[in-house]
C-alpha positions as CSV (number, residue, x, y, z in Angstrom):
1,X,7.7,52.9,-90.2
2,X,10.9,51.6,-91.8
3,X,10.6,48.4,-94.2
4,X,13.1,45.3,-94.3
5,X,13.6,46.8,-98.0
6,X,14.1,50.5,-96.7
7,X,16.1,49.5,-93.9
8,X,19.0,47.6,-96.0
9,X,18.6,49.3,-99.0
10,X,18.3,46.3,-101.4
11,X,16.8,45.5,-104.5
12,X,13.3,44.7,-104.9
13,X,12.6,40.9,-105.2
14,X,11.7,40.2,-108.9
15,X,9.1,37.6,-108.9
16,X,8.6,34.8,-111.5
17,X,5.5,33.3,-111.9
18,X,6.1,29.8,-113.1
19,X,4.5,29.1,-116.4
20,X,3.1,25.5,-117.8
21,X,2.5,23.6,-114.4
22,X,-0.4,21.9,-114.0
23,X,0.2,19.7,-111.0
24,X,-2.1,19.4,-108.2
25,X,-1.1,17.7,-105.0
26,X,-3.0,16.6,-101.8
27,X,-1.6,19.9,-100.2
28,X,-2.7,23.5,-101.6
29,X,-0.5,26.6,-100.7
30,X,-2.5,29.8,-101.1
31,X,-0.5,32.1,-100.0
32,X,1.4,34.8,-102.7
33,X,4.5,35.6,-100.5
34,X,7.8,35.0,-102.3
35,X,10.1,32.7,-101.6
36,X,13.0,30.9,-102.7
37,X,13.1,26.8,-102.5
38,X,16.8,25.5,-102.2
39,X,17.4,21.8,-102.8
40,X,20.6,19.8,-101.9
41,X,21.0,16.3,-103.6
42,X,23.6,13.4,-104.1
43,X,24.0,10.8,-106.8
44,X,22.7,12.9,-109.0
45,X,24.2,11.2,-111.9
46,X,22.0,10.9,-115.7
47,X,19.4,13.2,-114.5
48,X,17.7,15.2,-117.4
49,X,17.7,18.6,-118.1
50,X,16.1,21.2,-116.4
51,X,13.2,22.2,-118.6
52,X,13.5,25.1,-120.7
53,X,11.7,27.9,-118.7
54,X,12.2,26.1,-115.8
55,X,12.5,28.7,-112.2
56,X,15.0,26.2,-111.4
57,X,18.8,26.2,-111.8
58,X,21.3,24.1,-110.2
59,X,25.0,24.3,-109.1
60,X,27.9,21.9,-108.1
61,X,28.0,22.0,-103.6
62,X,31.3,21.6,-102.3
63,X,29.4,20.4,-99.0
64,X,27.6,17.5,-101.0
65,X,29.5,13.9,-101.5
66,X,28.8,11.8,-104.7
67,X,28.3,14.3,-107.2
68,X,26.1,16.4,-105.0
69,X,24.3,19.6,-106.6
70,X,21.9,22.1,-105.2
71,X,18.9,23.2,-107.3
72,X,17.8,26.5,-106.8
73,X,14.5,28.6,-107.6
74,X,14.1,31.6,-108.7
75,X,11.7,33.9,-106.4
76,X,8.0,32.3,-106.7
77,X,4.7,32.7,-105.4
78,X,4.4,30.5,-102.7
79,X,1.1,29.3,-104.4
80,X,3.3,27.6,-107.2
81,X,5.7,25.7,-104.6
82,X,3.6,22.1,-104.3
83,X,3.8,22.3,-108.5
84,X,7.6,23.5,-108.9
85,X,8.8,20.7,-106.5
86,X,7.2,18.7,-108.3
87,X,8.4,19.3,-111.5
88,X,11.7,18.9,-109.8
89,X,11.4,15.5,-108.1
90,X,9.4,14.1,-111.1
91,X,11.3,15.4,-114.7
92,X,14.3,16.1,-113.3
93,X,15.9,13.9,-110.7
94,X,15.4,10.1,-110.7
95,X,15.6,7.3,-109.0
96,X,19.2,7.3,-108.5
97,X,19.5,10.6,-106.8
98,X,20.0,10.5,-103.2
99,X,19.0,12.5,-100.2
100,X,21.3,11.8,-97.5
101,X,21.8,13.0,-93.8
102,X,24.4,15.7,-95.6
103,X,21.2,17.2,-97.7
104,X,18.8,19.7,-96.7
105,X,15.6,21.7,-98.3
106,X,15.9,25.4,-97.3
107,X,13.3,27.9,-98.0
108,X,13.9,31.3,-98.1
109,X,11.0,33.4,-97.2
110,X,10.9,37.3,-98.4
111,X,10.0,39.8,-95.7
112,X,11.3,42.8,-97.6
113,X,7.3,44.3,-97.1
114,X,7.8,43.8,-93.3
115,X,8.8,46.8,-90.9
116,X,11.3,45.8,-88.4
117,X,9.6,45.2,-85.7
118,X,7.4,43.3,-87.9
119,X,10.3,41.1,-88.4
120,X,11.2,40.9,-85.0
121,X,7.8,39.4,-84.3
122,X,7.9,36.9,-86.6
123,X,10.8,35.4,-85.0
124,X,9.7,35.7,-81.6
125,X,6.6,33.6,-82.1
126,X,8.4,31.2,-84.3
127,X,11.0,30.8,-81.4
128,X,7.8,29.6,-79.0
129,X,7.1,27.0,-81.3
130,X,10.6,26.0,-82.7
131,X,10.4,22.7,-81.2
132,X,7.7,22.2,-83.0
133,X,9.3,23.0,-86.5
134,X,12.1,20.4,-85.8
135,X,9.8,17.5,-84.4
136,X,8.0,18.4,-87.8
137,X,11.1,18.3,-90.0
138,X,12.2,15.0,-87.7
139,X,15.3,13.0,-88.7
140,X,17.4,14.5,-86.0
141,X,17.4,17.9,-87.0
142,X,17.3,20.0,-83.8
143,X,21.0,18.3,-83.7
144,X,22.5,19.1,-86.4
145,X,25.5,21.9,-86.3
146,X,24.3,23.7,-89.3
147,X,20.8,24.3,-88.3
148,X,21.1,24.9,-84.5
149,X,18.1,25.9,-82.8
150,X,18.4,29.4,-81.7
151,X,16.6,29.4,-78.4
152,X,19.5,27.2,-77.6
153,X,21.9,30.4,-78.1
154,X,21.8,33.5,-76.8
155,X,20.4,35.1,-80.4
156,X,17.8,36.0,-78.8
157,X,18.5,38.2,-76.1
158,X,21.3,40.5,-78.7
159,X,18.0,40.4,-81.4
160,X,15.9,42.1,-78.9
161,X,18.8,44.5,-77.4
162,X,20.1,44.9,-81.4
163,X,17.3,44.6,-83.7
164,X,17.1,42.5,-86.6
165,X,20.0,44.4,-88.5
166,X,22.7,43.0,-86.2
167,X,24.9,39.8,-86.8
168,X,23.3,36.5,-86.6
169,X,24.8,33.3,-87.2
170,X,23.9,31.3,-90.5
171,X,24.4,28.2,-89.3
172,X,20.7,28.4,-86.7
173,X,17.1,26.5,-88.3
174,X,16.1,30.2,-88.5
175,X,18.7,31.8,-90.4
176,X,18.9,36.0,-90.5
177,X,21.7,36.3,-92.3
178,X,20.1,36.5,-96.0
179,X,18.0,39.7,-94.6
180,X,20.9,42.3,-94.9
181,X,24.0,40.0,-96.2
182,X,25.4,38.5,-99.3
183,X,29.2,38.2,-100.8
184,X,28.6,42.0,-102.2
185,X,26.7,43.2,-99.0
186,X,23.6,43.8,-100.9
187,X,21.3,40.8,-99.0
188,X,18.3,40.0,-99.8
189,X,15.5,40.6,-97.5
190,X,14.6,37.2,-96.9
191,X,14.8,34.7,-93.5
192,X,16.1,31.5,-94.3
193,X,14.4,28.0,-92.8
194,X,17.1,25.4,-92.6
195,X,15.7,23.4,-90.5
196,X,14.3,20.5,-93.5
197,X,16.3,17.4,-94.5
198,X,16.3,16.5,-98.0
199,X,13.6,14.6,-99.5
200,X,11.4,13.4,-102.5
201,X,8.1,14.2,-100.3
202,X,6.6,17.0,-101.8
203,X,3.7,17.5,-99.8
204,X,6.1,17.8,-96.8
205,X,7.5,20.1,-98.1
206,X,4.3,21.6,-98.7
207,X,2.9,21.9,-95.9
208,X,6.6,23.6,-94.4
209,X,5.9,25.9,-96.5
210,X,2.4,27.0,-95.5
211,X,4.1,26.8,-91.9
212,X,6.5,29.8,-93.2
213,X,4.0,31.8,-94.7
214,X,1.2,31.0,-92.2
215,X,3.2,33.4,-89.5
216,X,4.1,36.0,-91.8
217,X,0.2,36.2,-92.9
218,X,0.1,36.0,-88.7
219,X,2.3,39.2,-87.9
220,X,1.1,41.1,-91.4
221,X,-2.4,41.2,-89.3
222,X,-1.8,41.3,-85.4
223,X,-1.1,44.7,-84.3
224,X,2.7,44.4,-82.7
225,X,1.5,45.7,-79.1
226,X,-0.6,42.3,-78.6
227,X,2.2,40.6,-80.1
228,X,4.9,41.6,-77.2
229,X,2.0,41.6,-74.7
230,X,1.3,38.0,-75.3
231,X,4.6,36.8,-75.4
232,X,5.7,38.6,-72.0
233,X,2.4,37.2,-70.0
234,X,2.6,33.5,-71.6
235,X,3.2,30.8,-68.4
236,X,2.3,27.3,-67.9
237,X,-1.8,28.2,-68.2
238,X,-0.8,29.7,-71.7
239,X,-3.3,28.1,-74.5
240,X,-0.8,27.2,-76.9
241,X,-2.9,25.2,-79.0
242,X,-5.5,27.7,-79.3
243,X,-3.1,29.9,-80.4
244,X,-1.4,27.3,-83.0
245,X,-4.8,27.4,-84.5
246,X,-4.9,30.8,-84.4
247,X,-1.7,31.2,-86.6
248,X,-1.5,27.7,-88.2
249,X,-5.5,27.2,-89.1
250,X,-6.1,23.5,-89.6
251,X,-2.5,22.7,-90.8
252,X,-1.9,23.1,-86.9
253,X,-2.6,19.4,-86.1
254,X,0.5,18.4,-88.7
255,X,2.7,19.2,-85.7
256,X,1.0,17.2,-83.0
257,X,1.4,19.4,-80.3
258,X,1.0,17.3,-77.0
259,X,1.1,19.5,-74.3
260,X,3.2,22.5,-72.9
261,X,5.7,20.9,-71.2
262,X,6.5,19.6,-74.9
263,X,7.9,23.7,-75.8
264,X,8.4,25.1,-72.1
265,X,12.4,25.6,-72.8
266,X,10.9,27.8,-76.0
267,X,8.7,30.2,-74.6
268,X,10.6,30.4,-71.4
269,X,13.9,31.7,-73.6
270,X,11.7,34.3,-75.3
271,X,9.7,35.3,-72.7
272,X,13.0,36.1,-70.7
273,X,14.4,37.5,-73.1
274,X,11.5,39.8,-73.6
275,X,12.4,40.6,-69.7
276,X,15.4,40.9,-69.7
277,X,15.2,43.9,-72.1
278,X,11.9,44.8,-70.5
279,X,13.8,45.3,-67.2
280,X,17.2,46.6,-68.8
281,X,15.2,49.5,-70.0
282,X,13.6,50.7,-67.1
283,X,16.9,50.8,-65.4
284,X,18.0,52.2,-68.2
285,X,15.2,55.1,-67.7
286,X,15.3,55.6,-64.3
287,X,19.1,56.1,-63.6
288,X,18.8,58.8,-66.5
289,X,15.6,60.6,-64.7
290,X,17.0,60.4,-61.2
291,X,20.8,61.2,-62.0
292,X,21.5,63.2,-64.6
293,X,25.2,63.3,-63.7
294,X,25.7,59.9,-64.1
295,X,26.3,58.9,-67.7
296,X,24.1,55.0,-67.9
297,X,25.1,53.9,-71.7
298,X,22.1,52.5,-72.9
């Protein structure tokens, strides 16, 4: 099977393990998985010095008002997160700095060890429950232009037709784009969450994270057949709690799933999209096994 990493042919993440952190919150991560934390901020005006060996780096943002910066991690265990935000919010920005409706937290999570279809899954059952992501994140974020929910679009349907190496647009919650581009073309195997608007909260932010790395651990272990089985046969009796659970363990209940009415419009896009490509390909199938003469572009 053919890897994120094989597929696009880019570099191997380098992972930094944080050194010198001894910070521990209300809100563990235990996952290893690497990922990359970016953080928007205004105001940020007589702020100290990122410390010396520091994953963090920072750069002026166009996009920001009021001397706005965005501070950037290097790749981390995901483990080290809760401590290297922290280090952030506490030593580095004060009380000054600002998180307006401008800012945003985006976490970029590496999938460079997934196969493709691997990848494909881990958007498909993140699309069921992307309502759930933005009442989590809150603030108004399902609206926002540059985090668009993509089973609101017709991503899905060209992801399942294409595959995950096709265009995608960078301004959707769940951002593809990173996975095979960059200004060189090189990419960098990673999905992008957008979805988060800034904030001081570190154990929010925490607990997004173990969200992220939660369905990659998810699709790393369920076999991709059940996967796509699941997703085509899930209706109004679906138990989507039980399967919140299943994914989620007991960091589930921070996105207070009511009922399924609550993400209907979610698993009806995927599921017909699933169908839709489901059906395309029998037809596909059958007008080349019945008539040969006629030339059906698949």
């Amino acid at each position: 099977m053919t890897t994120i990493l094989e597929k696009f042919g880019i570099n191997p993440v380098q992972i930094v393990v944080p050194k010198g952190l001894d910070y521990v919150g209300s809100v563990s991560i235990r996952s290893e998985h690497a990922i990359g934390i970016e953080v928007e901020v205004e105001n940020v005006v007589d702020v100290a010095r990122i410390p010396k060996g520091s994953v963090w780096t920072s750069k002026t943002d166009g996009s920001l008002r009021n001397a706005g910066m965005e501070f950037i991690t290097m790749p981390i265990p995901a483990s080290y997160a809760p401590a290297v935000l922290n280090q952030l919010m506490t030593q580095v920005l004060n009380q000054h700095c600002s998180f307006s409706p401008r800012t945003s937290v985006h976490v970029h999570l590496n999938v460079q060890d997934l196969e493709l279809h691997q990848a494909l899954d881990y958007v498909l059952l993140y699309s069921i429950f992307e309502k759930l992501f933005y009442k989590f994140a809150g603030r108004g974020r399902i609206r926002n232009i540059f985090c668009v929910p993509i089973t609101e679009t017709d991503l899905l349907v060209n992801l399942i037709a294409k595959g995950v190496s096709k265009p995608w647009s960078k301004y959707t919650g769940l951002n593809l784009c990173p996975l095979s581009t960059r200004g060189d073309g090189a990419g960098f195997g990673t999905i992008e969450f957008r979805h988060m608007h800034g904030t001081f909260d570190v154990e929010k932010l925490s607990v997004w994270i173990n969200f992220i790395t939660m369905l990659k651990e998810y699709v790393m272990k369920t076999d991709t057949k059940v996967i796509r089985k699941m997703l085509i046969d899930m209706d109004d009796n679906f138990d989507f709690g039980r399967l919140l659970f299943d994914i989620f363990g007991d960091y589930a209940g921070n996105f207070k799933f009511g009922d399924n009415e609550e993400i209907k419009s979610c698993y009806m896009a995927t599921r017909m999209a699933l169908l839709n490509e489901t059906i395309r390909s029998k037809v596909v199938n059958t007008a080349k096994t019945s008539a040969a003469f006629y030339n059906f572009k698949g």
